[in-house]
Each structure stands twice: as structure tokens, then as C-alpha cells.
C-alpha positions in Angstrom: -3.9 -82.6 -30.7 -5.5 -83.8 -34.3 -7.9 -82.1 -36.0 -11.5 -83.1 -36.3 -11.1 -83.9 -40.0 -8.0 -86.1 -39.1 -10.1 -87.8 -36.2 -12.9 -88.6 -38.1 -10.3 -89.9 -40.8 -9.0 -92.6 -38.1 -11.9 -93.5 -37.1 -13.3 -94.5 -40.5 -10.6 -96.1 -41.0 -10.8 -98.3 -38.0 -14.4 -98.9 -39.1 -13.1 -100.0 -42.5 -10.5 -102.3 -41.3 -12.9 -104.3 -39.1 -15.1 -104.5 -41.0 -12.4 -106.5 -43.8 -11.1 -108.5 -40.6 -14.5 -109.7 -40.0 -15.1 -110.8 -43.3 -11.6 -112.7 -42.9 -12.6 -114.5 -39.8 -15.8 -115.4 -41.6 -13.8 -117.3 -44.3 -10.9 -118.8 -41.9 -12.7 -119.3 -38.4 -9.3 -118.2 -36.7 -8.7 -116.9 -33.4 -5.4 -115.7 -34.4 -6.7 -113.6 -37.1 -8.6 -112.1 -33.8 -5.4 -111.8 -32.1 -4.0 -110.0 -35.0 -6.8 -107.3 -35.0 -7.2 -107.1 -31.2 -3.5 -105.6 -31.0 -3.5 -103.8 -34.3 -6.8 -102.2 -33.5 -5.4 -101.3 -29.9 -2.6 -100.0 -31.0 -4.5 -97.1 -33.0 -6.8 -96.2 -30.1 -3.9 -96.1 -28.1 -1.8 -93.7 -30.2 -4.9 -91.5 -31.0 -6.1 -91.2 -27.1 -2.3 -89.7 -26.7 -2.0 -88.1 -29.4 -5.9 -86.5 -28.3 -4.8 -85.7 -24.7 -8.0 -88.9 -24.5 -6.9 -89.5 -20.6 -10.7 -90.6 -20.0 -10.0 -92.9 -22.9 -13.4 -92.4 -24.1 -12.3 -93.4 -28.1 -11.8 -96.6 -26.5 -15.3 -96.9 -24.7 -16.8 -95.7 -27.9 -15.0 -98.4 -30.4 -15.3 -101.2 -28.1 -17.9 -100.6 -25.4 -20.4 -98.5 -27.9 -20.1 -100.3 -31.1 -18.7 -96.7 -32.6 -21.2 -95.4 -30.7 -24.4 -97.9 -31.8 -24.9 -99.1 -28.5 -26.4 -97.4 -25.9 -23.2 -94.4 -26.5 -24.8 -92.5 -23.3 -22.8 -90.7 -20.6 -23.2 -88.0 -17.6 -21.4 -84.9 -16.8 -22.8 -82.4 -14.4 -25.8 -84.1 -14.0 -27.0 -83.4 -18.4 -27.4 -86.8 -20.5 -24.9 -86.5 -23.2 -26.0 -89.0 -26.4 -22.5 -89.7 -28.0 -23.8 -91.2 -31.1 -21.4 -89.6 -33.7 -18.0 -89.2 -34.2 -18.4 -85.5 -34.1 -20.0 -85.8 -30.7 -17.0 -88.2 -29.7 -14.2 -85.9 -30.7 -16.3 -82.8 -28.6 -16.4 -84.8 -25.7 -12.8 -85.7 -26.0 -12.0 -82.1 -26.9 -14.0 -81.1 -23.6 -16.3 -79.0 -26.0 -19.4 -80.8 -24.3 
């Protein structure tokens, strides 16, 4: 398992990197620059869920589904509302500290 400060490193990172990509698709109009990011990007998540024990993959959800947890990052466990609108609330809930 990774700490929280190399976590949150990764996932700024991601952030950074698509963020460049879709200033690159802007310019070219490509769908194989798409391509390109699609596997690179899911080749990250995937190593990080493993490498976080992430069987839920719930880094996934929260990158793709969530917008990195901008929309509607909401989930239920035992009945409580959990808001998982940070990356610190991401890596407790992967962590099972939630």
C-alpha cells in the first residue's frame, strides 16, 4: 500500500496529464490521441488500485465516473451518505478508514 502523500501525488498527476491531452486534442481533433490517453490513463488507475489493495476500484469510479470527484462523488455504506469530494476522502475510503 502507498502512502497518502504518494496517492495524492498520482492523482495530481493524472489531473495534470489530462488536462495537457485535452489541450492536444483541442489543437489536432484526433481520436487516436484519445486512444493514446485512454490506455495510458488506464494503465495508472490500474497499477494504483493494486498496488492500493482498490478491489472495489473506487479510483476508477472517481477519475472517470466522478470527474476526480466533481460530479455527484456520493456513495453508501451502512446506510451513512459518504460525499467523496476530495482525494483525501478517496484514499480513506479506499483505505477502509470511512
Amino acid at each position: 500500500m502507498m502512502s497518502r502523500i504518494e496517492f495524492k501525488n498520482i492523482i495530481y498527476f493524472l489531473m495534470e496529464k489530462q488536462d495537457k491531452m485535452a489541450v492536444f486534442y483541442d489543437i489536432f481533433k484526433s481520436d487516436f490521441l484519445i486512444d493514446i490517453s485512454d490506455g495510458y490513463f488506464d494503465t495508472i488507475i490500474t497499477l494504483t488500485q493494486k498496488l492500493m489493495g482498490d478491489d472495489n476500484e473506487w479510483l476508477s469510479w472517481w477519475v472517470f465516473e466522478c470527474d476526480y470527484g466533481k460530479s455527484d462523488p456520493v456513495i453508501w455504506i451502512d446506510d451513512v451518505e459518504h460525499q467523496i469530494d476530495s482525494i483525501d476522502k478517496l484514499y480513506n475510503l479506499i483505505t477502509r478508514k470511512i
